[in-house]
Phi, psi and omega in degrees: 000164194248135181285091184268134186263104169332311169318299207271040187269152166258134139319155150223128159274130164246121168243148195222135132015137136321324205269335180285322171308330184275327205266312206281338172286311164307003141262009199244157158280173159296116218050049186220008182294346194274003190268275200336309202267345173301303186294330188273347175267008192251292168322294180300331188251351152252024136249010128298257248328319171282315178307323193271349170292292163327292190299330167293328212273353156287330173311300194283321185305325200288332173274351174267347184321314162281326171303315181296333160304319219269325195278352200239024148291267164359267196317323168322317199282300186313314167289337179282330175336282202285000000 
């Protein structure tokens, strides 16, 4: 959990849905929705975050993919060599 310091809080106005206000009181203590939505908004960007790493580093593996075959042919050959 996350240790939060009061001071260093921002006001924010947010408007939310009713049904969202509902789902959040209902997990929530009373007065605790500005926790809630810190840990839920924390949470969601670091998994885009991860999501969007995972998609580059698939991207870059599928263009690089022939080239890393044609080299680890080459080494394939060479270790046989020797």
């Amino acid at each position: 959990m996350l240790n939060i310091n009061t001071t260093n809080h921002k006001r924010v106005n947010v408007t939310l849905p009713p049904q969202t206000l509902k789902l959040i009181d209902k997990v929530t203590e009373k007065g605790d929705r500005s926790r809630l939505i810190d840990e839920a908004v924390r949470f969601y960007v670091k998994e885009i975050g991860y999501s969007n790493l995972r998609k580059r580093i698939r991207e870059g593996a599928l263009m690089r993919s022939s080239r890393d075959l044609e080299l680890a042919e080459e080494w394939f050959a060479l270790d046989n060599e020797a």
